[in-house]
N, C-alpha and C positions, 0 to 999 in steps of 0.2 A: 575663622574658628566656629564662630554660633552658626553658620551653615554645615558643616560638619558633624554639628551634633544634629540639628534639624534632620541632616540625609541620614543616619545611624539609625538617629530613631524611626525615620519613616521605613526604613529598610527591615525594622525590626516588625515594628505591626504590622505591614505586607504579608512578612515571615509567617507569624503567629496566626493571622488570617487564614491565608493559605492552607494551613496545616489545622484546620479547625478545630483552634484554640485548644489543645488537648483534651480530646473527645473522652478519653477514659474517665475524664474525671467531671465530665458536662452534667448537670441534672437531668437534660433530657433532648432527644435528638429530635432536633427543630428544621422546619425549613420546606420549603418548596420538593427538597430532595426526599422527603421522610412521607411518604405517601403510603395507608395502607393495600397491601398488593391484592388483586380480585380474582386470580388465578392463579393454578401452578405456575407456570412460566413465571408470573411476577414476583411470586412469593421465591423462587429459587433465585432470579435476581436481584429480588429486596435481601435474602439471605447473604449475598454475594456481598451487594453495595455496603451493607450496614455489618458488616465482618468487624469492624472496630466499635461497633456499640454496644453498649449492657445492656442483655435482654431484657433486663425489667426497668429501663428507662428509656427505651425505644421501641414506639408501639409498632412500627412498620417489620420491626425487627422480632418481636413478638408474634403480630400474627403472620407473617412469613414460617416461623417456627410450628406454630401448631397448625395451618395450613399442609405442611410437609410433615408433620406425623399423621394427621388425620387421613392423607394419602400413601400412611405408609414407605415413605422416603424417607423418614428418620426416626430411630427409635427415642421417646423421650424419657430422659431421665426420670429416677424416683423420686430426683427432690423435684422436678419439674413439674410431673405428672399430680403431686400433693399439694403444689400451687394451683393447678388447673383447676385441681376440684373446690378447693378454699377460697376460690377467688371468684 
């Protein structure tokens, strides 16, 4: 029985790993993968990859964003555009 729960539980933080720890709710996107991108191409794949991050807690995800307005690839919003300046 006490192996049974040992294997549930490890099954379960495997899970929750995996699935990186429910990123909506993260402080902030951390890691090896979270790189600011130095180009178009990377900022449209950093755009891609970090598709589940909040833009104002994920800086790769961030400047990927204003990298593709600043080229014209995506209009930014007005609440966006009033953080750009503010900030």
């Amino acid at each position: 029985m006490p192996t049974l729960i040992v294997l549930i539980v490890a099954i379960v933080a495997a899970f929750l790993l995996l699935n990186g720890l429910d990123r909506e709710n993260a402080a902030a996107c951390t890691g090896f993968h979270c790189m600011i991108p130095s180009d178009l191409d990377a900022a449209h794949e950093a755009w891609q990859d970090h598709a589940e991050c909040d833009i104002n807690n994920c800086s790769a995800k961030s400047h990927a964003y204003w990298m593709l307005a600043d080229a014209g690839m995506l209009q930014p919003t007005a609440q966006m555009a009033r953080k750009r300046v503010t900030s």
